[in-house]
C-alpha positions in Angstrom: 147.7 60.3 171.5 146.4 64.1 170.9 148.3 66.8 170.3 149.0 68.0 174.7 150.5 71.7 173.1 146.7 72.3 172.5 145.6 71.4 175.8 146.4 74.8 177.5 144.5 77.1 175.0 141.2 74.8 175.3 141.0 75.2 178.9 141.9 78.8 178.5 138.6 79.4 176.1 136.5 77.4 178.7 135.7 80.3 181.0 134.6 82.5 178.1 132.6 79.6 175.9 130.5 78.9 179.6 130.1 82.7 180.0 128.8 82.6 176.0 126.6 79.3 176.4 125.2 81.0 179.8 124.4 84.3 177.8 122.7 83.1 174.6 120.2 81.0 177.6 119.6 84.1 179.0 120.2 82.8 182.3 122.1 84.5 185.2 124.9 83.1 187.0 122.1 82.6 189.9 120.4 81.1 187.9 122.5 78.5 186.8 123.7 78.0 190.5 120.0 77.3 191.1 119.9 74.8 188.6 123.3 73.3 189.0 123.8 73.3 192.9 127.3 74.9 192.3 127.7 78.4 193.9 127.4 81.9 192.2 131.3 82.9 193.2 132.4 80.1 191.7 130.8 80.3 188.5 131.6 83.7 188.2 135.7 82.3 188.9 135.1 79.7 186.4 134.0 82.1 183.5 136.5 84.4 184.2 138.9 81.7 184.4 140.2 81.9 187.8 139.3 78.6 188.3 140.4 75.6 186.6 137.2 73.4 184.5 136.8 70.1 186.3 134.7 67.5 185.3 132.8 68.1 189.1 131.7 71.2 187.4 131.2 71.0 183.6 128.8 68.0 184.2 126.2 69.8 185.8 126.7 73.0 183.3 126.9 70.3 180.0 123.4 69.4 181.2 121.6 72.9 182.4 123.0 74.0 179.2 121.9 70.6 176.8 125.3 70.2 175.5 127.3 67.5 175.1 130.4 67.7 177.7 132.9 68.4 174.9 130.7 70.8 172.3 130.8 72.7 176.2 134.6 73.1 176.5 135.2 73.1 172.5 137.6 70.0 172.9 139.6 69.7 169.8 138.5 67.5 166.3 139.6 63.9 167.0 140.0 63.6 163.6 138.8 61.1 160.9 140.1 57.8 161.7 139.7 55.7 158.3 142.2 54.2 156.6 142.1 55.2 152.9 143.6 52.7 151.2 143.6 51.4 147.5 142.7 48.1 146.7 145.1 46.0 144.5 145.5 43.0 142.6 148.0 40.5 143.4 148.7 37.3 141.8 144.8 37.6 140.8 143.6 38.3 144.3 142.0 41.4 145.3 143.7 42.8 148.2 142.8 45.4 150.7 145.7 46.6 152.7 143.1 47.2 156.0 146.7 48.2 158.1 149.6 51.1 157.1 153.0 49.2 156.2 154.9 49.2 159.6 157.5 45.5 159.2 155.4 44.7 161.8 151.7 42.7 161.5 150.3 43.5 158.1 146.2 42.9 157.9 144.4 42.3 154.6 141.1 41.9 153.2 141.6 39.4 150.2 138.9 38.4 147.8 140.3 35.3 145.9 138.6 33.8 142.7 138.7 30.7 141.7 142.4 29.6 140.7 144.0 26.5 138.8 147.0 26.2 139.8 147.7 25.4 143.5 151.5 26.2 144.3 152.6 25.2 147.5 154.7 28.2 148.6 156.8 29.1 152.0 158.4 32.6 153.8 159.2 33.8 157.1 156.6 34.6 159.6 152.9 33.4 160.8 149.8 33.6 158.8 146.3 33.7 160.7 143.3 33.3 158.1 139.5 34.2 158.8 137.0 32.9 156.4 134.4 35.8 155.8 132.5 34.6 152.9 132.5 31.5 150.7 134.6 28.0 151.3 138.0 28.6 151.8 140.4 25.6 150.8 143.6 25.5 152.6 146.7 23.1 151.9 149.2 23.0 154.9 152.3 20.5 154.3 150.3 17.3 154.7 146.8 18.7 155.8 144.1 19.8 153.2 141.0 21.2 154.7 138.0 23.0 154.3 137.0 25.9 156.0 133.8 27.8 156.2 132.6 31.4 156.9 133.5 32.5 160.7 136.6 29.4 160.8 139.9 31.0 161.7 143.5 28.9 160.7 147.3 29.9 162.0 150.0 28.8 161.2 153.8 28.9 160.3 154.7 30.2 157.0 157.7 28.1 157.0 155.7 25.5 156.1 154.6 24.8 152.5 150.8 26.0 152.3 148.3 27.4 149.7 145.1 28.5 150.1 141.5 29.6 147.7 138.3 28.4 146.9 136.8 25.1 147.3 135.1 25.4 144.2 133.5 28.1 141.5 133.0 30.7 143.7 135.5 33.1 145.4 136.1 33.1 148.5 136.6 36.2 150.7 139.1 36.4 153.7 140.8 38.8 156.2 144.5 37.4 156.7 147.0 38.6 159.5 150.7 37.9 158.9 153.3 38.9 161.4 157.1 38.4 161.2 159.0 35.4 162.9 158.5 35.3 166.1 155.0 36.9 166.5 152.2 33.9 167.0 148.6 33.9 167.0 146.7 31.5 169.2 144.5 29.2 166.9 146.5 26.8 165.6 145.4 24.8 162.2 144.9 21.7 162.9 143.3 18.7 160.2 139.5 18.0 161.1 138.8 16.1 163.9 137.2 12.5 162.7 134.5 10.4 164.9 137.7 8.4 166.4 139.8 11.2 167.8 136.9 13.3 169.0 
């Protein structure tokens, strides 16, 4: 949500910014009710501000004037909206944190290299997997399967599960996990053979 306090002193600088955009054209307020269909009184109230901006009139003006809608009524910076964050190395996995910490759903990027020892390992919560790049291997109490690039898994945490590459290469992934109590809606599920399809 933006910051409403400001709202009040942008509409306030509208009259004068159409009054300035009007005078660097060199146009006249007939002119521009010419061009615009909208009469001369009432761009003369809108420039001196007895008459509230409305989207009915800044539409017209945005495009007599070639601006875009909110360089014409100097409508505040939205503000960069990356996430800087700072990979790290856990248990030999590159993570990206791709989410703030919150207790809530955590989202990581996770480049995983090839790894020897595969410990089963449980907590609280659900896990949802998305294979970007690579052959992801993922071990699920009694279910071992493959996945490949674009393949998405979910599952309980509770249950014993390890996942990483099928072989030499890594494997890159984005992983979801939300407390107990949140749930995705792909389950994992072993392949499907010839007889159960």
């Amino acid at each position: 949500m933006g910051d409403s306090s400001a709202t009040p002193d942008v509409l306030a600088e509208v009259g004068p910014r159409l009054r300035r955009f009007r005078e660097r054209r060199e146009l006249t307020l007939t002119a521009v009710a010419a061009r615009t269909g909208i009469s001369k009184s009432t761009l003369s109230r809108l420039e001196s501000g007895q008459r509230k901006p409305s989207l009915e009139l800044l539409l017209p003006l945005a495009e007599t004037y070639r601006l875009p809608l909110d360089e014409l009524v100097g409508a505040p910076a939205v503000g960069d909206p990356r996430i800087r964050t700072r990979p790290r190395t856990r248990n030999g996995r590159l993570v990206y944190p791709l989410t703030q910490p919150s207790g809530g759903v955590a989202v990581w990027k996770v480049v995983i290299p090839p790894e020897r020892e595969r410990r089963l390992r449980t907590h609280a919560g659900h896990e949802w997997l998305y294979v970007l790049s690579g052959e992801l291997r993922l071990i699920l109490a009694e279910n071992d399967i493959t996945m490949q690039p674009g393949e998405v898994a979910e599952f309980d945490t509770r249950l014993p599960h390890w996942f990483g590459p099928v072989g030499d290469e890594p494997v890159e992934i984005l992983s979801i996990h939300a407390g107990h109590g949140h749930r995705m809606h792909v389950r994992a599920a072993p392949p499907r053979t010839a007889a159960t399809a």
